[in-house]
C-alpha positions as CSV (number, residue, x, y, z in Angstrom):
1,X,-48.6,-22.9,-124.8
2,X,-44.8,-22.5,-125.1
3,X,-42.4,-21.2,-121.9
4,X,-40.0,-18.8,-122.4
5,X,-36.8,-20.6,-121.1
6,X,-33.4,-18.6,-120.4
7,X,-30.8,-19.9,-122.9
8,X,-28.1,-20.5,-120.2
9,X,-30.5,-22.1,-117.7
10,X,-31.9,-24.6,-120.7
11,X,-28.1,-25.4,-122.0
12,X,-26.4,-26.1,-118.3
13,X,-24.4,-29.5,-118.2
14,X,-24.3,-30.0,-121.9
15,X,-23.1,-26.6,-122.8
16,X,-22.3,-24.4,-120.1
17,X,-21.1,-24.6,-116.5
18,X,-22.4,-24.0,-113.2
19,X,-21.4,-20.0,-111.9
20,X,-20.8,-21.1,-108.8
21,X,-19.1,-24.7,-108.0
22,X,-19.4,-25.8,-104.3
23,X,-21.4,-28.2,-102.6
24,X,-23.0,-27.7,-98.8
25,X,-26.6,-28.9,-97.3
26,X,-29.0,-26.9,-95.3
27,X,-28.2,-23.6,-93.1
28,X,-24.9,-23.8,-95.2
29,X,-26.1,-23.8,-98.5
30,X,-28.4,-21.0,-98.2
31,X,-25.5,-19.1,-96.7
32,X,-23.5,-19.8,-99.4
33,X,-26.0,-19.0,-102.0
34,X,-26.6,-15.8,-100.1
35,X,-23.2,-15.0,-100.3
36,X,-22.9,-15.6,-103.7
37,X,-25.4,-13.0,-104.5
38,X,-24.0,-10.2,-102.1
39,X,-20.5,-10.3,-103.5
40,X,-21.6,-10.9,-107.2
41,X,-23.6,-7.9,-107.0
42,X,-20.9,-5.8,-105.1
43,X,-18.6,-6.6,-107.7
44,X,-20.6,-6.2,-110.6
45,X,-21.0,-2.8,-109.0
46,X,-17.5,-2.1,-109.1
47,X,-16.3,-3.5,-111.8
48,X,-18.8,-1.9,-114.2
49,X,-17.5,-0.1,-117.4
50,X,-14.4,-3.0,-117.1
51,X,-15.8,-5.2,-119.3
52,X,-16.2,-8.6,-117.3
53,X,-18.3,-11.0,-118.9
54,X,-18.5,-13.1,-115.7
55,X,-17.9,-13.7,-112.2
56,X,-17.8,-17.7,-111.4
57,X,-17.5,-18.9,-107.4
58,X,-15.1,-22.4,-106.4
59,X,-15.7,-23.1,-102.6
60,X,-14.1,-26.2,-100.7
61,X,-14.0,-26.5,-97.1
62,X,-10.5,-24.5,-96.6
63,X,-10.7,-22.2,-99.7
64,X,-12.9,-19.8,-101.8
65,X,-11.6,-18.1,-105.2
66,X,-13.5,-15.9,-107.5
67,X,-12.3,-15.8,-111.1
68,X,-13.4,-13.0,-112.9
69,X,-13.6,-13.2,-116.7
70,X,-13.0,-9.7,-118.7
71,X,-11.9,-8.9,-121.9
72,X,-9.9,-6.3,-120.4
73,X,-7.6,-8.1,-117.6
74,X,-4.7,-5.0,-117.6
75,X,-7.8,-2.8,-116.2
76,X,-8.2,-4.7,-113.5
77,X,-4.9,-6.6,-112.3
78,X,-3.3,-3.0,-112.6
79,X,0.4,-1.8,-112.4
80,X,2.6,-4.9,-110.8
81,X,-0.7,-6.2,-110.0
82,X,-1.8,-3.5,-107.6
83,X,-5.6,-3.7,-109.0
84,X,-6.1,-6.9,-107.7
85,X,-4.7,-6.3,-104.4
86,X,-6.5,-3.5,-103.8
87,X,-9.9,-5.5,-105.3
88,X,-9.4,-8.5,-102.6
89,X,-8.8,-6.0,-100.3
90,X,-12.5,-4.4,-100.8
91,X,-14.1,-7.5,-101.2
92,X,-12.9,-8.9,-98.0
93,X,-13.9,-5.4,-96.4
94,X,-17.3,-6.3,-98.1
95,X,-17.4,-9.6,-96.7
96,X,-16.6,-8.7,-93.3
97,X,-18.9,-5.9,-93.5
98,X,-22.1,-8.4,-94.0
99,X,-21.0,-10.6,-91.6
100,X,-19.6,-13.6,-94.3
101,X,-16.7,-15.6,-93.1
102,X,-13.7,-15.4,-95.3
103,X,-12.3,-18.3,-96.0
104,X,-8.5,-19.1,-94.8
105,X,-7.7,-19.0,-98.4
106,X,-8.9,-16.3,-100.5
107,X,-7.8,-15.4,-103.4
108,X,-9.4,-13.9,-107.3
109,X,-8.0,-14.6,-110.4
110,X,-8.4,-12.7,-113.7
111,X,-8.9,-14.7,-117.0
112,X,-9.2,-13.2,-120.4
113,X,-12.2,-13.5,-122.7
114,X,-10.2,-14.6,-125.6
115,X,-13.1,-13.1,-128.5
116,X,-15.3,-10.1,-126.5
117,X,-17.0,-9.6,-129.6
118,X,-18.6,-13.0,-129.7
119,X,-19.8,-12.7,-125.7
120,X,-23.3,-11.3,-125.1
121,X,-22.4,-10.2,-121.6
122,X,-19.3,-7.9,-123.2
123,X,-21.3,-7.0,-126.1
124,X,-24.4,-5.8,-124.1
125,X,-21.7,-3.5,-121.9
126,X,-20.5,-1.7,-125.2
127,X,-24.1,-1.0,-125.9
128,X,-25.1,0.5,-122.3
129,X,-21.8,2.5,-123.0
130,X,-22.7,3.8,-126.2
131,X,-26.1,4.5,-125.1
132,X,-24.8,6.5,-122.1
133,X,-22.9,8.3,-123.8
134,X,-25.6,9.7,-125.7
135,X,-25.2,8.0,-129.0
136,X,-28.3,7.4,-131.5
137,X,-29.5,3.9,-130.2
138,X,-30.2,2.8,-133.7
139,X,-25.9,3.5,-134.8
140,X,-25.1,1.5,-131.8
141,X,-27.4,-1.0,-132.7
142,X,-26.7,-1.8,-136.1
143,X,-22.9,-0.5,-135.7
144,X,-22.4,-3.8,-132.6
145,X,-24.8,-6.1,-135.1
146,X,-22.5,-5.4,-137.8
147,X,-19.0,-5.9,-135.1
148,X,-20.6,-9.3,-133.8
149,X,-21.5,-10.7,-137.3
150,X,-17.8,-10.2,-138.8
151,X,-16.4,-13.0,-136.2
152,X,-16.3,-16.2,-138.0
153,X,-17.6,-17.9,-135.5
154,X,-21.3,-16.4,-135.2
155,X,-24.1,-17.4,-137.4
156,X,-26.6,-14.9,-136.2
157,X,-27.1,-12.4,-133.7
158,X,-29.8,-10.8,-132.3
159,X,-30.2,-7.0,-130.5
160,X,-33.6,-5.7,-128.3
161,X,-33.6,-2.5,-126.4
162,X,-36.5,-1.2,-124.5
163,X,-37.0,2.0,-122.5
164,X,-37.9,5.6,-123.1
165,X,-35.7,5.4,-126.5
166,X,-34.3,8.6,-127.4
167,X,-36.0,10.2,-124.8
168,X,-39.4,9.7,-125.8
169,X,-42.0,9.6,-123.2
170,X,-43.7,6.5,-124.3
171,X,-41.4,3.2,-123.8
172,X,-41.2,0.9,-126.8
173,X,-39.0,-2.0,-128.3
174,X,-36.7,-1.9,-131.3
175,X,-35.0,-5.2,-132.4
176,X,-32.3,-5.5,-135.1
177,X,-31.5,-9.0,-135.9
178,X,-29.0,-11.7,-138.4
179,X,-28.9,-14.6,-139.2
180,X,-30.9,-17.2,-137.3
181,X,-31.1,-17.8,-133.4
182,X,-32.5,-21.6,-132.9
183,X,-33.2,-21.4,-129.3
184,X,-35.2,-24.4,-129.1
185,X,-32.2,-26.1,-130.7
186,X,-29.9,-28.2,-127.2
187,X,-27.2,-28.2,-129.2
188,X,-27.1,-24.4,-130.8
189,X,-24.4,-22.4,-128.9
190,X,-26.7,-19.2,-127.5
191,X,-25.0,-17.1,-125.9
192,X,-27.3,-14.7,-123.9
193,X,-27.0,-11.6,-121.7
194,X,-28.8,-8.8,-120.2
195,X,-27.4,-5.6,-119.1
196,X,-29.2,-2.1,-118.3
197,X,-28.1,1.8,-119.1
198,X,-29.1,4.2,-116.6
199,X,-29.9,7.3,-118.5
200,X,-31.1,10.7,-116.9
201,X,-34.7,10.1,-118.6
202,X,-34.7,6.2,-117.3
203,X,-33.3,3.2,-117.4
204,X,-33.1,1.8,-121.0
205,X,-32.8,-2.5,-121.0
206,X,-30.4,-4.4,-122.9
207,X,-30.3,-8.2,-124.3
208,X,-28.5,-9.6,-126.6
209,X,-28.4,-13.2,-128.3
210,X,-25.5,-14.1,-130.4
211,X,-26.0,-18.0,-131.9
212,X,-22.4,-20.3,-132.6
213,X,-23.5,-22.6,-134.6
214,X,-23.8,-26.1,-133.8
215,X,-21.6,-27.4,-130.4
216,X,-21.4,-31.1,-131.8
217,X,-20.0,-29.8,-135.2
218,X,-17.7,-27.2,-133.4
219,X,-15.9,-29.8,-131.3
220,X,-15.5,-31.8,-134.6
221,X,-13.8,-28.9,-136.5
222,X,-11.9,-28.0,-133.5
223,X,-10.3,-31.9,-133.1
């Protein structure tokens, strides 16, 4: 019997990083992990429709910074940098709110997704927005298939939404799919994300695949 394994779980180390990069033991480490959790979710709440295709955590003993990965850094820095102020402003609120200790130095930085249409995360977020904007889910579909297979860089991509499509009232699944997506494959570059649209009929799910090619070979041609 096979497992389903989550691509970024069964590629950490070799291809992708830890999200959050601290170390602690006991009572502390399940207070950071808890943290981690409250604040990712309250600012994936806040920064939704922004485009961030991640939120990563750096903790030493003195200091904690969130960097925040978007394709779409203006929208959030702001005007002479006033969006961020007023961002670490409302997540320290946050923090203070749940009773988390904010470190002495606290600070988020914004970094810029270089190729959005080659991240899953970023992908998946045009999709929901298509979708909630009440778009035929088989356009956006094969409109986002077609967008992620013209950057050179992807050999095959893969799209699965499920829900009460179009309004039906039976749920079902429809896949588009191109190129191939070896998942089993260490060294394939699968880049995997899953987002969800929140429609007045129900929430419709979103994942997306979208393969690199081979790591080994990419760091070759990249030398």
């Amino acid at each position: 019997m096979s497992h389903t394994v989550h691509p970024y779980a069964h590629r950490l180390v070799n291809l992708r990083g830890w999200k959050s990069k601290w170390f602690a033991r006991g009572q502390k480490y399940r207070d950071y992990l808890k943290n981690d959790i409250l604040i990712r979710e309250f600012l994936e709440k806040k920064l939704r429709g922004k485009y961030v295709a991640g939120i990563e955590f750096i903790r030493d003993q003195k200091s904690t910074k969130i960097v925040i990965a978007t394709s779409r850094p203006g929208f959030i820095i702001g005007k002479s940098g006033e969006g961020i102020a007023d961002l670490t402003k409302d997540v320290i609120k946050e923090m203070k709110r749940r009773n988390i200790a904010v470190a002495p130095d606290f600070s988020i930085d914004v970094v810029e997704v270089k190729n959005p249409d080659s991240d899953a995360m970023i992908v998946a977020q045009q999709i929901t927005e298509g979708l909630e904007r009440r778009l035929p889910f088989r356009r956006v579909m094969k409109q986002m298939l077609d967008k992620v297979m013209s950057v050179r860089e992807v050999k095959g991509a893969k799209i699965v939404l499920s829900g009460r499509l179009g309004g039906n009232e039976m749920s079902r699944k429809e896949e588009v799919k191109r190129g191939g997506i070896p998942l089993q494959f260490i060294r394939g570059d699968v880049d995997y994300a899953t987002y969800r649209a929140n429609l007045p009929y129900g929430v419709i799910g979103v994942k997306v695949w979208i393969y690199k090619g081979d790591s080994l070979e990419n760091k070759r041609n990249n030398r």
